[in-house]
C-alpha positions in Angstrom: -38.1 8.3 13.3 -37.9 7.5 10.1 -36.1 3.2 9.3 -34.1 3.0 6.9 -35.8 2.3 3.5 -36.6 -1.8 2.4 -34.3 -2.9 -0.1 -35.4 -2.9 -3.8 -33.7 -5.3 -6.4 -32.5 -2.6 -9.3 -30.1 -3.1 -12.3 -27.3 -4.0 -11.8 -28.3 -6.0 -8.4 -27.8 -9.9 -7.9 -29.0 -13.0 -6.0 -26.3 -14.2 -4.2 -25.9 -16.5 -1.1 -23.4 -16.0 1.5 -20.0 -18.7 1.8 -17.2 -18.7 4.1 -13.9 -18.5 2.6 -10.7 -19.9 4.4 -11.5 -21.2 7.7 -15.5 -21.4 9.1 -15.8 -18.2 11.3 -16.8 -19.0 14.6 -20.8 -19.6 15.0 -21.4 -19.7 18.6 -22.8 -16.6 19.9 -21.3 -14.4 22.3 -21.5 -11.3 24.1 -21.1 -8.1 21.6 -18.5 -6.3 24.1 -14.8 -5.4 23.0 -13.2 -8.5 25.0 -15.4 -11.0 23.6 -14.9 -9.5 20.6 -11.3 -9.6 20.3 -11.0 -13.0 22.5 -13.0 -15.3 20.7 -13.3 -14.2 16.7 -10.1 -14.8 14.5 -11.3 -13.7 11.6 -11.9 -10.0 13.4 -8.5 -10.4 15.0 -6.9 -10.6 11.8 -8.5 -8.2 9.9 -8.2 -5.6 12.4 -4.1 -6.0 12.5 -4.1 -5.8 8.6 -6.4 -2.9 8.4 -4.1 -1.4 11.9 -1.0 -2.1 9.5 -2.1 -1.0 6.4 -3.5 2.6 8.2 -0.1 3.0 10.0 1.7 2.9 7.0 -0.5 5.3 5.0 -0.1 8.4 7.4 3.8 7.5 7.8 3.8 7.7 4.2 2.2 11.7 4.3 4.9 12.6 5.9 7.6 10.7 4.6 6.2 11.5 0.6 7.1 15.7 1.7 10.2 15.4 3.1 11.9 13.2 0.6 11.0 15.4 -2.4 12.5 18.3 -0.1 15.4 16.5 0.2 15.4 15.1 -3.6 14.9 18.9 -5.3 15.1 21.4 -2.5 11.9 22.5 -3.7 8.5 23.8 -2.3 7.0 23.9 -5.7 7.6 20.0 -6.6 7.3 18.9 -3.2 3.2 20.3 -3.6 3.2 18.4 -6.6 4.2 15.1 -4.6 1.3 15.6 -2.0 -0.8 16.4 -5.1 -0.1 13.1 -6.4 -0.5 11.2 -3.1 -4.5 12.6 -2.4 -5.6 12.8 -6.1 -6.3 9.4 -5.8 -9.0 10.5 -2.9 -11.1 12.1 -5.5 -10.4 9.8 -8.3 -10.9 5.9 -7.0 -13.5 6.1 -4.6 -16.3 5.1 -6.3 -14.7 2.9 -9.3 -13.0 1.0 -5.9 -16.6 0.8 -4.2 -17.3 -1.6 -7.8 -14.3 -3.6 -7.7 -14.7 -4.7 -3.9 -18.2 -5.8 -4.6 -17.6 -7.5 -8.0 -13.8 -9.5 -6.3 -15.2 -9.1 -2.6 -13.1 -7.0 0.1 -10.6 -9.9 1.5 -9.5 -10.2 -2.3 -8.8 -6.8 -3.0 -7.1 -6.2 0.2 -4.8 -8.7 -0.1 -4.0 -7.9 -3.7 -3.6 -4.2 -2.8 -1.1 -4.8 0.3 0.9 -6.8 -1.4 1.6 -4.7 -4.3 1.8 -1.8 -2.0 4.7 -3.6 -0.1 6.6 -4.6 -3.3 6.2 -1.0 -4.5 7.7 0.6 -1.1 10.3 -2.3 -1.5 11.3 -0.9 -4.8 11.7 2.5 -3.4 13.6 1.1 -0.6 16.2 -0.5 -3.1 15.8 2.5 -5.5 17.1 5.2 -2.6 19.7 2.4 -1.4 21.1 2.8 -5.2 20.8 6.1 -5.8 18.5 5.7 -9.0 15.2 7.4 -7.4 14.5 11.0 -9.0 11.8 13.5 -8.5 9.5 11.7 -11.2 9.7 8.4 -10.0 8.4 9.7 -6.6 5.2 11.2 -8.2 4.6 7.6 -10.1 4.9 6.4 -6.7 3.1 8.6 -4.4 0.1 8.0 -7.2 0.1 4.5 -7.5 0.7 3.9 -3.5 -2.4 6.3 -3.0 -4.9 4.7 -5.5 -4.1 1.4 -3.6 -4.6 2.7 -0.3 -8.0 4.1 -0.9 -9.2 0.7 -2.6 -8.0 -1.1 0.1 -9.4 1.2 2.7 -13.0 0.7 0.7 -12.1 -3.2 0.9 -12.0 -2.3 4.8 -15.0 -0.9 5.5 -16.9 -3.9 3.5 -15.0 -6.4 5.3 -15.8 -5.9 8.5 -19.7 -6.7 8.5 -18.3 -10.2 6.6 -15.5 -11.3 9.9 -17.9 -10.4 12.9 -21.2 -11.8 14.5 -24.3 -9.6 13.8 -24.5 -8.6 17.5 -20.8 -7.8 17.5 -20.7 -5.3 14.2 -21.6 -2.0 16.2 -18.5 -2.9 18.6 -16.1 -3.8 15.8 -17.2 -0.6 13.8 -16.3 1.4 17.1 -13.1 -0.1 17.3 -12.1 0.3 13.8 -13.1 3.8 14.0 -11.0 4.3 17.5 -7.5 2.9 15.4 -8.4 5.0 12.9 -8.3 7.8 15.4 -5.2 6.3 17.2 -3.4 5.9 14.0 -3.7 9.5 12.6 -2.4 10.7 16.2 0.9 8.0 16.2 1.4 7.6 12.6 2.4 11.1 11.4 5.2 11.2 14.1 6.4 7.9 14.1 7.0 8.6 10.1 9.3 11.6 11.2 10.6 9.2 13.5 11.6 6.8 10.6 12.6 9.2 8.2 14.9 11.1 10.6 16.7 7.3 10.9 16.9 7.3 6.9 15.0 8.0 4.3 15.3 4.2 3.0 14.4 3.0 6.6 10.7 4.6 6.4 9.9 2.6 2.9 11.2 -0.4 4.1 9.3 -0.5 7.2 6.2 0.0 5.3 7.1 -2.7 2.8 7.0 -4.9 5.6 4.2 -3.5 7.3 2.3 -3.5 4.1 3.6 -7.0 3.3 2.3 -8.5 7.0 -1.0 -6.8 6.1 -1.4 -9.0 3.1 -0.5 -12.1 4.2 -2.7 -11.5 7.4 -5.4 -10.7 5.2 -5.2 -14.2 3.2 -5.0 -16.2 6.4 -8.0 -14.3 7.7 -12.2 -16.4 7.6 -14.3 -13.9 5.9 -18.1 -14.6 5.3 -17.9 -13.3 2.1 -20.5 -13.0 -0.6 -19.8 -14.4 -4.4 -22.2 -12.4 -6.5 -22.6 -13.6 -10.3 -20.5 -11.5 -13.0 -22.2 -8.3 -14.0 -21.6 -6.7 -17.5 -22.6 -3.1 -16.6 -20.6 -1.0 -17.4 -18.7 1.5 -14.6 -21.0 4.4 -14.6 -24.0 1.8 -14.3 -22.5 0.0 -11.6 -21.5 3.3 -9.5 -25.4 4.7 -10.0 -26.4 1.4 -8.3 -24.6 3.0 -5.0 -25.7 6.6 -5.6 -29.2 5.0 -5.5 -28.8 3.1 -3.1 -27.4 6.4 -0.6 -30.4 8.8 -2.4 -32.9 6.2 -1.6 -32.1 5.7 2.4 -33.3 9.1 4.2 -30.7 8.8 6.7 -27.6 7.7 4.7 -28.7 10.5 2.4 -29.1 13.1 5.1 -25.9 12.2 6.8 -23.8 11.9 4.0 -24.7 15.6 3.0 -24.4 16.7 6.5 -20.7 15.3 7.2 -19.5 16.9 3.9 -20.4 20.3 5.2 -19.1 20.2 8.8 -16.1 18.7 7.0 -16.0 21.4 4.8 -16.2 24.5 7.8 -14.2 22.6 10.3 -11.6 22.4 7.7 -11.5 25.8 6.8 -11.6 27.3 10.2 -8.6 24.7 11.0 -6.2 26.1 8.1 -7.7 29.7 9.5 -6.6 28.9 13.1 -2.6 27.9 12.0 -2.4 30.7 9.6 -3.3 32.9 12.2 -0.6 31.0 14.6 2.0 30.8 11.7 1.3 34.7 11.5 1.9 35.5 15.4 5.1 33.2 15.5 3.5 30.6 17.6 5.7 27.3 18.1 4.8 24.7 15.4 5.1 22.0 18.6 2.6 23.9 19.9 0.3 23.7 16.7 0.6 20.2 16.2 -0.2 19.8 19.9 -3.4 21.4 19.9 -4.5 19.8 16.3 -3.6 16.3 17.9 -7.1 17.1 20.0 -9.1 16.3 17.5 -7.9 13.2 17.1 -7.8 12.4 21.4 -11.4 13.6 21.1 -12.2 10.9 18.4 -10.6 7.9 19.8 -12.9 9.1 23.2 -16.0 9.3 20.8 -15.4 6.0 19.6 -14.7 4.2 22.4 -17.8 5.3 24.3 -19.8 4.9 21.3 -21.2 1.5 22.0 -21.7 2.4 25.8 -24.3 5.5 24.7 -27.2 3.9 25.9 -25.8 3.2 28.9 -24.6 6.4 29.5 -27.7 8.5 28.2 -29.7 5.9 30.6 -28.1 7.8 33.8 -28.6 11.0 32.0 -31.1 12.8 35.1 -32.8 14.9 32.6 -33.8 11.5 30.3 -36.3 13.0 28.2 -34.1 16.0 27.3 -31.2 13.3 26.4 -34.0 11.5 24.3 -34.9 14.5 22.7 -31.1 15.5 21.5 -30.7 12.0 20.3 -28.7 10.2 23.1 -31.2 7.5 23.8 -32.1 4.1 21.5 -35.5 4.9 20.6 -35.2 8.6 19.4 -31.2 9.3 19.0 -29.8 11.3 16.4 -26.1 11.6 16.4 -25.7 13.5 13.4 -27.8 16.0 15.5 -25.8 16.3 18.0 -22.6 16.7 16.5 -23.6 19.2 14.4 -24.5 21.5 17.4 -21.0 20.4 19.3 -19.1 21.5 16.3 -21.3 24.9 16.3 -20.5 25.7 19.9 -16.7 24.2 19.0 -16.6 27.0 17.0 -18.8 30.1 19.0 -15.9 29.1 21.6 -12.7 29.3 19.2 -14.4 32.8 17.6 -15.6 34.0 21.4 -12.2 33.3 22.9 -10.4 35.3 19.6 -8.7 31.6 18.7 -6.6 30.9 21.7 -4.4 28.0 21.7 -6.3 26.1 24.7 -9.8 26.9 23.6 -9.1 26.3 20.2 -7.6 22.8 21.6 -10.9 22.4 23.5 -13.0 23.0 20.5 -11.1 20.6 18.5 -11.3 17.9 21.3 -15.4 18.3 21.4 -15.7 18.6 17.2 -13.4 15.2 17.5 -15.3 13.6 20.1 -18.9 14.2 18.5 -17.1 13.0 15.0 -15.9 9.9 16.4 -19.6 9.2 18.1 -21.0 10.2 14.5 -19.1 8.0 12.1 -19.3 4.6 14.4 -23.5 5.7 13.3 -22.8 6.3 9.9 -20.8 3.3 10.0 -23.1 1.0 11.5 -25.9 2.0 9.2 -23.8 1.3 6.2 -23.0 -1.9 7.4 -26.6 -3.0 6.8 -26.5 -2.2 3.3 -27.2 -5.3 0.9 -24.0 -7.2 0.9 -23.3 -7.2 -3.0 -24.1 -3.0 -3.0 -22.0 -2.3 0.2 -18.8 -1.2 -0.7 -20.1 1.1 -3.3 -22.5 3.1 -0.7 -19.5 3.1 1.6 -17.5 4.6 -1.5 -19.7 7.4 -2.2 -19.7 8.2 1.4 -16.3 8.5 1.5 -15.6 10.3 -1.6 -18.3 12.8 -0.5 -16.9 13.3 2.8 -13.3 13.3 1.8 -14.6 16.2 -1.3 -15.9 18.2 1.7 -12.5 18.0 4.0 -10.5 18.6 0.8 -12.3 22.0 -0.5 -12.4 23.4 3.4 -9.1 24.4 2.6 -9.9 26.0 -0.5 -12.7 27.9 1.3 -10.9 29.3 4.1 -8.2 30.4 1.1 -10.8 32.4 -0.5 -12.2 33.8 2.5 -8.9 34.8 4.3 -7.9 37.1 0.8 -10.8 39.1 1.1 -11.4 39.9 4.5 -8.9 39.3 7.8 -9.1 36.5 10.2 -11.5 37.6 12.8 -14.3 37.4 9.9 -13.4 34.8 8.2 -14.0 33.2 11.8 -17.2 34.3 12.2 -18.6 33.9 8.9 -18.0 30.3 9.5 -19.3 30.2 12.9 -22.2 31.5 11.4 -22.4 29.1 8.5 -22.1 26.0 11.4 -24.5 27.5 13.2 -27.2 28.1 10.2 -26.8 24.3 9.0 -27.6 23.0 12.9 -30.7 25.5 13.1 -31.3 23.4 9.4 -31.1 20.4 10.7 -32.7 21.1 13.5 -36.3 23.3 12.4 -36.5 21.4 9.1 -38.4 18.3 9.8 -37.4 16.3 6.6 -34.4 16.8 7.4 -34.2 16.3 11.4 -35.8 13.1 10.6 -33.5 12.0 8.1 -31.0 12.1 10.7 -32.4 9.2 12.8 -31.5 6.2 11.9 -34.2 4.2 12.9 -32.6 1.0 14.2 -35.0 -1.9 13.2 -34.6 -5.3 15.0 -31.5 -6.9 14.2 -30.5 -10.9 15.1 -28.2 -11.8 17.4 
């Protein structure tokens, strides 16, 4: 296995000594499980309802962004212009928002961001209760409320190393990753839900969910990390995180890795409900079996921090070892990668039926949920000034993968019919986990190493 590499002071780095803003987060060890977790640290406890507020509002929002510019215009054409405008921000902020959290630190820019994202869905609120909101304001608005979202979902990441013990990280990562799950599978319907009471009723529940965030988010102890003011300029201070990614084998390795399955899952996703939009299948029915993805990922997340445990009871121990399921030799990334190319073998093999495409969905989520608690964890030991610009590379190039899937399957669906479009993804899935698997470099990239880490 190959540990992640030492740190190495480059430009743009700083010596810096941790504080504790707002009230002294609790120093007395404790057990790294989910009740001790929740029990005993504010500071987590706080952050986590902020971050569960701030994600709940978001995906009511991508549904509620849609359906008001339908019922603004009555048009298909601007209302792709409105969900343009509300994931541009995806591929634009990432990585300037990875340099803001570290220069301001991630409570900061949280706080900041929730607020003004609850006084903007408070001015929308007032604007529909008047009558004075009009196509272009929405796209001003879907813009605005999407830059902020993805800075403060950057802010998120960072924070959570900074409100829990160093034994407890692993288990707050897992259940960060588990809401994140939980809220994608609640959020999108509870925003129909909202809507479907008013369109004013959905922005003003999310100005106050959005307010609640931010003034949970001040309240909340954060072990944060004042670094001295750096005159690099953007692009300077962006390469520091690109560095810092390239120069870990595993962070590099995975980051790569994810962006790819992203990309084919993706693609044979939009394949699959084309194919059931094209056979008149019920669109309860579609959004039933997409929903399994996201069960699978709050199941991957949840057991993520019991793996050892589980892989210890594992008969064949050696085999489990081998495919990355133990401590000492486990490669996650490994493993999904081959769950995603059987996840596929079975949707192409069973000629994409609704329950076996359900079932592949459920075992891609499930791996993905195991996967990014990993990812997660390792990013989490990134310096503490350089963090949130490694996790914003990783997101932007994981986000860049899910968002050209789409594009793919577009290409490959006009020049040949489903069934091969299907397969020539199967096949692709299948190549990059024979990659990862033959090519040593690369296999051994995907360990993460572990190295001792206080309690």
């Amino acid at each position: 296995m190959q540990p992640p590499l030492p740190h190495r002071r480059g430009p743009g780095d700083t010596v810096s000594e941790p504080r504790t803003v707002g009230v002294a987060v609790e120093s007395r060890r404790s057990p790294g499980g989910l009740t001790s977790l929740v029990a005993t640290n504010l500071a987590f406890r706080r952050s986590w309802t902020a971050s569960t507020l701030s994600m709940m509002g978001t995906r009511t929002l991508s549904v509620a962004y849609p359906m008001l510019a339908i019922t603004l215009t009555g048009s298909p054409s601007w209302t792709g212009w409105v969900v343009c405008a509300a994931t541009l921000p995806g591929l634009l902020c990432y990585l300037p928002a990875g340099t803001v959290v570290d220069r301001l630190g991630p409570r900061l820019v949280m706080t900041w961001c929730e607020l003004a994202k609850g006084l903007l869905m408070a001015v929308t609120c007032g604007a529909l209760l008047l009558g004075g909101l009009e196509i272009g304001h929405l796209l001003v608005i879907a813009f605005a409320e999407g830059c902020l979202a993805v800075f403060s979902s950057v802010a998120e990441i960072a924070l959570i190393p900074a409100v829990a013990r160093p034994a407890e990280v692993g288990t707050a990562l897992a259940v960060h990753e588990t809401t994140v799950h939980a809220v994608g599978l609640t959020g999108r319907s509870l925003g129909g839900v909202l809507y479907a009471c008013g369109p004013a009723v959905v922005f003003l529940a999310n100005a106050v969910a959005f307010l609640s965030a931010a003034g949970t988010m001040a309240r909340t102890p954060v072990r944060e990390t004042p670094v001295r003011p750096v005159r690099l300029s953007l692009m300077d201070e962006i390469r520091v995180g690109l560095r810092e990614i390239w120069g870990n084998d595993f962070l590099r390795s995975a980051t790569i890795l994810t962006a790819l399955i992203n990309l084919v899952v993706q693609a044979l996703t939009v394949v699959f409900v084309t194919h059931m939009t094209q056979t008149r299948e019920s669109p309860a029915l579609i959004g039933v079996i997409l929903a399994a993805a996201g069960v699978g990922g709050v199941a991957g997340a949840l057991i993520s921090p019991q793996r050892q445990r589980i892989a210890g009871k594992v008969p064949a121990y050696r085999l489990a070892e081998w495919i990355g399921l133990t401590r000492r030799g486990r490669s996650m990334l490994l493993v999904h990668t081959w769950m995603c190319a059987a996840a596929l073998l079975l949707a192409l093999t069973t000629a994409l039926a609704p329950s076996a495409f359900a079932l592949a969905l459920l075992m891609i989520g499930l791996a993905g949920g195991l996967s990014n608690v990993t990812i997660r964890t390792v990013i989490s030991r990134v310096p503490a000034d350089k963090l949130a610009r490694v996790a914003g590379v990783s997101r932007l190039v994981s986000y860049g993968g899910g968002a050209l899937g789409p594009l793919l399957a577009g290409l490959l669906y006009a020049s040949a019919d489903v069934w091969v479009t299907a397969a020539t993804l199967t096949v692709a899935m299948f190549s990059l986990a024979l990659a990862a698997t033959v090519v040593r470099p690369f296999r051994k990239g995907l360990s993460p190493g572990w190295p001792p880490q206080k309690a």
